[in-house]
Backbone as CSV, one residue per row, in Angstrom:
resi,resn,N_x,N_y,N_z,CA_x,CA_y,CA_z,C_x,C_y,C_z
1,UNK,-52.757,1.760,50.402,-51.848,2.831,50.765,-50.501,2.602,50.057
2,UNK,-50.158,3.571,49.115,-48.606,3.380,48.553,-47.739,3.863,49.175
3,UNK,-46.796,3.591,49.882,-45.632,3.605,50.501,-44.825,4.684,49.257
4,UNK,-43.944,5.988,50.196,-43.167,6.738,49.813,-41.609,6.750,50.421
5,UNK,-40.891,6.317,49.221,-39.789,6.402,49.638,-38.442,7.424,48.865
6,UNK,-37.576,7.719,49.313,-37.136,9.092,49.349,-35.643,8.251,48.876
7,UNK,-34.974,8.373,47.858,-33.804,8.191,47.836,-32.357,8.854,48.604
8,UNK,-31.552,8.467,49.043,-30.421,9.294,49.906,-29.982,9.790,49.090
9,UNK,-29.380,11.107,49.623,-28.636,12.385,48.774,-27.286,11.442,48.434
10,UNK,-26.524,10.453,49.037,-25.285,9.772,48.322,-25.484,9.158,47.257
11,UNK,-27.005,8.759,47.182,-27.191,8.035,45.902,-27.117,9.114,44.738
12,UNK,-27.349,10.156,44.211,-28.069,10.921,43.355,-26.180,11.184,43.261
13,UNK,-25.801,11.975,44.619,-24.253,12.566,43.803,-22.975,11.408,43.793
14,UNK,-23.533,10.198,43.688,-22.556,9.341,43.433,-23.115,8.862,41.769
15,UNK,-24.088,9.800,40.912,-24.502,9.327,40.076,-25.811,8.171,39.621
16,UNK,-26.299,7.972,40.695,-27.702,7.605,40.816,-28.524,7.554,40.012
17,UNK,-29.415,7.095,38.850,-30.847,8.085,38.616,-31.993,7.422,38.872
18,UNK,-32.702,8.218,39.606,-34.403,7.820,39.956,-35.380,7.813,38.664
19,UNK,-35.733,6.420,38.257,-36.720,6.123,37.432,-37.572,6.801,37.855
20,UNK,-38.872,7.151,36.717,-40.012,7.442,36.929,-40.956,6.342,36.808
21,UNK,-41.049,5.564,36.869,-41.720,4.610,36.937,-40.811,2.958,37.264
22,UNK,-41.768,2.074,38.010,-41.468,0.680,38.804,-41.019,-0.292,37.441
23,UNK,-41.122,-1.275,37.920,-41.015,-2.942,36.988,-41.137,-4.001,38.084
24,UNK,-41.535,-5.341,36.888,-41.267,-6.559,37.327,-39.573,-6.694,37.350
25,UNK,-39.187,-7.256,38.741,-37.942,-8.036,37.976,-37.965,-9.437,38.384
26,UNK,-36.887,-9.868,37.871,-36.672,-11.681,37.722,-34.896,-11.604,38.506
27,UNK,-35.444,-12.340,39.128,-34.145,-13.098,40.350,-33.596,-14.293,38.874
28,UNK,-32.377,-13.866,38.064,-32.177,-14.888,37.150,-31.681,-16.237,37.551
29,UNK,-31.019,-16.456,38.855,-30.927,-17.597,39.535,-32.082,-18.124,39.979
30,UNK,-32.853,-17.652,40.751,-34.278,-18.305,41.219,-35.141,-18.437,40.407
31,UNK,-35.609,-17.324,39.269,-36.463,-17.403,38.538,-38.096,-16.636,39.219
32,UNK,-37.300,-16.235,40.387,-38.214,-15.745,41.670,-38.446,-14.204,40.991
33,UNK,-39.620,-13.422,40.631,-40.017,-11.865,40.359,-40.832,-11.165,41.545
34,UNK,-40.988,-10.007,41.334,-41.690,-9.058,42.018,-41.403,-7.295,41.734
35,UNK,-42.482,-7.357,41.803,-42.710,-5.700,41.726,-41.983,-4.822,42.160
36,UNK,-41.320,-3.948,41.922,-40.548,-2.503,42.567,-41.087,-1.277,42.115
37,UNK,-41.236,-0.963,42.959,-41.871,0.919,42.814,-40.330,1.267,41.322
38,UNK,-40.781,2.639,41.640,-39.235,3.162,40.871,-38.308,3.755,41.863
39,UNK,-38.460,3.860,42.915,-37.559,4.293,44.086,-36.466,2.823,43.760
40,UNK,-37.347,1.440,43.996,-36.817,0.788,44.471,-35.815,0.096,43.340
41,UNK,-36.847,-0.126,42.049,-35.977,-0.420,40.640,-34.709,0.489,40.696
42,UNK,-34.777,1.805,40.906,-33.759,2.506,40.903,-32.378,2.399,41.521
43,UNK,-32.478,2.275,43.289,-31.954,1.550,43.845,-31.574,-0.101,43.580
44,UNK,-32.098,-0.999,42.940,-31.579,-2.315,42.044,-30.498,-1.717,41.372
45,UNK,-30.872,-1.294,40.960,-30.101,-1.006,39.288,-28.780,-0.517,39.943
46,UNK,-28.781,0.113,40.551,-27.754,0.876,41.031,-26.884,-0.219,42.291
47,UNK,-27.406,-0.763,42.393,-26.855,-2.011,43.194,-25.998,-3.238,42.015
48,UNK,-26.772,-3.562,41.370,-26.445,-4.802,40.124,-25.109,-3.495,39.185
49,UNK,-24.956,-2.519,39.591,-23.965,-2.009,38.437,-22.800,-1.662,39.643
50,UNK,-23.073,-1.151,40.645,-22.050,-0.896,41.725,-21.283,-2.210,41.986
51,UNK,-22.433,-3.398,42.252,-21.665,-5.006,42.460,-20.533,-5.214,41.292
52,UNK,-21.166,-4.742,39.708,-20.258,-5.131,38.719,-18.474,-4.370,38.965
53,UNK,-18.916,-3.320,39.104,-17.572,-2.480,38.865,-16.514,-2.553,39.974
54,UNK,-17.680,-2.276,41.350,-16.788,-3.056,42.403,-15.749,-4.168,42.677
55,UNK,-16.306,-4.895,41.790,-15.662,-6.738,41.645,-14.309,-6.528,40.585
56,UNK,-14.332,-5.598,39.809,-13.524,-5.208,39.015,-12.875,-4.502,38.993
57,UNK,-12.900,-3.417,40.017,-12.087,-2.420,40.486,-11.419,-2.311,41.870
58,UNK,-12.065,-2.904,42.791,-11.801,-3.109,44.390,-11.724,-1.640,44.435
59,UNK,-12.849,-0.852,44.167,-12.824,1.264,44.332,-13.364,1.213,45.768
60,UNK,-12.616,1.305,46.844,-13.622,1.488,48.211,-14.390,2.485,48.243
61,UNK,-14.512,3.264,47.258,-16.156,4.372,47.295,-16.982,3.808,46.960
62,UNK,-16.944,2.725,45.690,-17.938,2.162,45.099,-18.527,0.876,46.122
63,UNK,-17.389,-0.132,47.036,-17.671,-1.298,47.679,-18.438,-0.030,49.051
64,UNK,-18.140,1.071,49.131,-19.085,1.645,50.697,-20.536,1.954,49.901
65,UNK,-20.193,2.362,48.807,-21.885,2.961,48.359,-22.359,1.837,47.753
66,UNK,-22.155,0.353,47.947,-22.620,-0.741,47.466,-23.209,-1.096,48.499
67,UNK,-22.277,-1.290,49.551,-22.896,-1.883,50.994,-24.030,-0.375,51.490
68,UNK,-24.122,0.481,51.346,-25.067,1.606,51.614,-26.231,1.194,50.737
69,UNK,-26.510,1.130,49.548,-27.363,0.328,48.991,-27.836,-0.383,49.196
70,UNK,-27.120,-1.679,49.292,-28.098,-3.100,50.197,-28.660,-2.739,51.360
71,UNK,-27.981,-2.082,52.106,-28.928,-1.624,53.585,-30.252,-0.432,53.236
72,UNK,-30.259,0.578,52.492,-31.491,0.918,51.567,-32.449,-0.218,50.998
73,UNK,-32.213,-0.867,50.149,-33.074,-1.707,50.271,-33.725,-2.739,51.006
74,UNK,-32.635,-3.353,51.596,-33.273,-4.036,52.956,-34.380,-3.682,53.697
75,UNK,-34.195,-2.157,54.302,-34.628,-1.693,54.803,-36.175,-1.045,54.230
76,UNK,-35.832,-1.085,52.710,-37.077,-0.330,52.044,-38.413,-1.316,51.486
77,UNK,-37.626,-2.442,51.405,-38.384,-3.788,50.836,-37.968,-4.920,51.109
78,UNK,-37.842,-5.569,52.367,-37.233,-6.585,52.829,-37.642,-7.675,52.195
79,UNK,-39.261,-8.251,51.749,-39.297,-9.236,50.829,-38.313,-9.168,49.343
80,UNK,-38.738,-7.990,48.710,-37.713,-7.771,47.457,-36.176,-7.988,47.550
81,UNK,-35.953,-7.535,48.965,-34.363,-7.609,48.780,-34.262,-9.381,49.399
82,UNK,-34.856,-10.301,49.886,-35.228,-11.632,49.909,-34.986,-12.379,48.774
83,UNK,-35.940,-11.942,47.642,-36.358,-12.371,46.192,-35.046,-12.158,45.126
84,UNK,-34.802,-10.790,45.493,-33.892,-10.054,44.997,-32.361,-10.340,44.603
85,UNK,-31.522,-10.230,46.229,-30.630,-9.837,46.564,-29.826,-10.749,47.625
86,UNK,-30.542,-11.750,48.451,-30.421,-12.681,49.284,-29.620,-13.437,48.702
């Protein structure tokens, strides 16, 4: 059974984009991988670029739709965001 998951409307008009297709990724500290749909790669990606700019800007739209992100994934793939994001 493949699991369907639905991206939030803040993601898309804060500039978002939903892959069409998943990946492996690599935890470059752990060396730890795993699979992501493209919901979920999508949501990564958009996490690893929100963390960057955030850290560099202190934009409190970007640090709320960062922390909105991690709780999306948490919630969507709790091992991945483990492997991931932990």
């Amino acid at each position: 059974m493949t699991k369907t998951q639905e991206l939030p409307k803040w993601f898309t008009n804060s500039g978002g984009v939903c892959y069409k297709e998943g990946d492996n990724v690599t935890n470059f500290l752990s060396n730890n991988s795993i699979n992501l749909t493209n919901t979920e790669l999508s949501m990564y990606d958009y996490i690893k670029g929100a963390e960057l700019i955030a850290y560099q800007t202190s934009n409190q739209g970007i640090i709320s739709n960062f922390n909105k992100a991690l709780g999306w994934f948490k919630k969507a793939n709790p091992e991945a965001y483990m492997v991931l994001l932990d």
